[in-house]
MARDOLUM-205955 format. One record per residue (C-alpha): x, y, z; residue in three letters. Coordinates in steps of 0.001 Angstrom, whole numbers, plus 524288, in hexadecimal, padded with zeros to 5 digits. Example, Ala and Ser with C-alpha at 12.3 -4.5 7.8 and 13.67 -1.06 7.14 Angstrom:
2
8300C7EE6C81E78ala;835667FBDC81BE4ser;
This chain:
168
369728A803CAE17unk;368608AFEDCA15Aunk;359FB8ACC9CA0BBunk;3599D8B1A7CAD3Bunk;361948BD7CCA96Aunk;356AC8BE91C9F82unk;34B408C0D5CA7B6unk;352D08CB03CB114unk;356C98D3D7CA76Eunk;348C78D251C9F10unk;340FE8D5A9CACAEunk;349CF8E0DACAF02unk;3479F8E5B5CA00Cunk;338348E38BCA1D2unk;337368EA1ACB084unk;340018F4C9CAC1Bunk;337B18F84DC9E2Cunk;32B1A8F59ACA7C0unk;32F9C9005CCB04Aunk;3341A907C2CA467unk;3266090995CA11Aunk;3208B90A0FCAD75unk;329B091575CB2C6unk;323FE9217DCB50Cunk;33134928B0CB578unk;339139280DCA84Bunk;34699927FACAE35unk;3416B91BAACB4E1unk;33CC591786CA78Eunk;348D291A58CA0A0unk;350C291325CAA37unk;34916907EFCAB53unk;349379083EC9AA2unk;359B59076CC9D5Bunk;357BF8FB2CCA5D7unk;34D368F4A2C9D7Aunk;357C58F676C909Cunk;3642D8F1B9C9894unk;35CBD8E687C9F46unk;358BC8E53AC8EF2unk;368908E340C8C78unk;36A9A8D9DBC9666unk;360768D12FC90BFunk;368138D49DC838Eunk;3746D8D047C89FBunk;36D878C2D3C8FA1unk;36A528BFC6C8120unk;378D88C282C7D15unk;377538CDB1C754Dunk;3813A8D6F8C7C6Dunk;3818D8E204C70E5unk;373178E2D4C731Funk;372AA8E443C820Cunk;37F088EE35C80F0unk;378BC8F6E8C76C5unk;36AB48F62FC7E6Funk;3723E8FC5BC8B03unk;37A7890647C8301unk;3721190935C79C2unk;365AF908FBC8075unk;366A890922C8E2Eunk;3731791347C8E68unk;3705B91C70C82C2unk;363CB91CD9C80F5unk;35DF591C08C8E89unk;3672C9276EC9126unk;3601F92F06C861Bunk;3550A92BC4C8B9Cunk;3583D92FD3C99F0unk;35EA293C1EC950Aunk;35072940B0C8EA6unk;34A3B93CD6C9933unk;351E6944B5CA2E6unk;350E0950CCC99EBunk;3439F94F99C980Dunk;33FB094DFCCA55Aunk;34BE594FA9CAF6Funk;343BB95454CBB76unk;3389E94849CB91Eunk;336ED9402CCC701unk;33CE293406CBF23unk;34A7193A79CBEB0unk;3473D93EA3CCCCCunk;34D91935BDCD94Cunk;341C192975CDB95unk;33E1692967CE8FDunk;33ECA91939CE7FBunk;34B6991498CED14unk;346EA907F6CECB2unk;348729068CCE005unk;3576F9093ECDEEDunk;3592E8FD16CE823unk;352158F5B1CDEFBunk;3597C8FB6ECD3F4unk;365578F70FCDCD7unk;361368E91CCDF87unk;35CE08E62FCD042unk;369828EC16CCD22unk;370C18E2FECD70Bunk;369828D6D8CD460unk;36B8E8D9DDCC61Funk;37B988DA1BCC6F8unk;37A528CF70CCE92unk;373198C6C6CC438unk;37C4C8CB59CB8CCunk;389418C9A0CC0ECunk;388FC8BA75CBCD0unk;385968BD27CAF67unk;391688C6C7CAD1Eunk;399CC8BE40CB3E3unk;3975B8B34DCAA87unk;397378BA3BC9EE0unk;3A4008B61EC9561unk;3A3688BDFBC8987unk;3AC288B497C82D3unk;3A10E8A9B8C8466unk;396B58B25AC7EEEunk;3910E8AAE4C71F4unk;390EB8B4F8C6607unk;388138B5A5C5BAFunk;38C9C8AEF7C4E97unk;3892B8B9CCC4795unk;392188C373C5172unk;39D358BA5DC5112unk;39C218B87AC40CFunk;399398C82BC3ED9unk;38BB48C633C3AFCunk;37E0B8CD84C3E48unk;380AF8CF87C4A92unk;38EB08D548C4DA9unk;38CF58E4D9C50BDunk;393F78E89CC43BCunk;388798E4B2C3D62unk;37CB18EA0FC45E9unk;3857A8F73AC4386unk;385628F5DAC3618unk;3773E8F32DC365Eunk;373C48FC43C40B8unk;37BF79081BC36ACunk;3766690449C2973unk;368A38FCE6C2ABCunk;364A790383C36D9unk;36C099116BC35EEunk;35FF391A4DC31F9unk;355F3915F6C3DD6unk;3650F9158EC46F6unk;36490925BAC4403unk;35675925F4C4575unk;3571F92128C521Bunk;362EB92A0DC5685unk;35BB693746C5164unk;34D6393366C58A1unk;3559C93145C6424unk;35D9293F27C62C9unk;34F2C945F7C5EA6unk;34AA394059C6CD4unk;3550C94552C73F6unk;3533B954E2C6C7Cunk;3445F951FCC6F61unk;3468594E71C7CAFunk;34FB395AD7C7FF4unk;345CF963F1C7790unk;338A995D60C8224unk;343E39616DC8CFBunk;3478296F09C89BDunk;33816972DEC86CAunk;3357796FDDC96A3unk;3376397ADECA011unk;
């Protein structure tokens, strides 16, 4: 079953970054990008790595992707991808994957016993891997390319409302 598990979720990561770069439209892009990283965390979650999955869908798929969507709508808010698609067929297929998909993972929840999931020696002894170390390592090795990455991300967002303003 997990194997199986396996497979679904990796052909909904590949057809989703497939039509990521196919897509004409970048909404369409940008939403297909959100289901390509939470199909991503439920792989994550399959290999029992549950911090990982839940900080790929906050992280990633919620914060970020809603940078992204917010430049995206201010750079281009009248673009036909933000526009109603005259394809209604595919919101019933949206519809039925979504369906068929609650359907599969209904079991799987069901069965799930958090008090039977196996930990890690080294979460259970305080080692490498409990999350009082990654923040310790994240805030002293890592702290210099951490603000890096939070200023190129704030010098995208004044770039992006500086392209926006210049446009009549």
């Amino acid at each position: 079953m997990e194997l199986w598990l396996f497979y679904f979720f990796g052909a909904i990561a590949l057809l989703a970054a497939i039509n990521l770069v196919v897509s004409r439209r970048v909404f369409y892009s940008a939403v297909s990008l959100i289901v390509c990283l939470c199909a991503i965390s439920a792989v994550y979650m399959l290999l029992e790595a549950p911090f990982i999955a839940a900080v790929q869908v906050i992280v990633y798929a919620g914060a970020i992707m809603v940078l992204f969507l917010f430049v995206i709508m201010l750079l281009d808010p009248f673009s036909a991808g933000t526009l109603p698609d005259k394809r209604r067929y595919l919101s019933y297929i949206a519809l039925a994957l979504g369906t068929g998909s609650l359907v599969m993972l209904y079991p799987l929840l069901k069965a799930y016993n958090p008090a039977k999931t196996p930990r890690s020696i080294d979460f259970v002894t305080g080692g490498t891997g409990t999350l009082k170390h990654l923040g310790e390592t994240l805030f002293s090795a890592y702290l210099l390319p951490f603000e890096v990455t939070s200023v190129l991300i704030l010098v995208a967002i004044i770039g992006a409302v500086v392209l926006a303003k210049r446009q009549p």
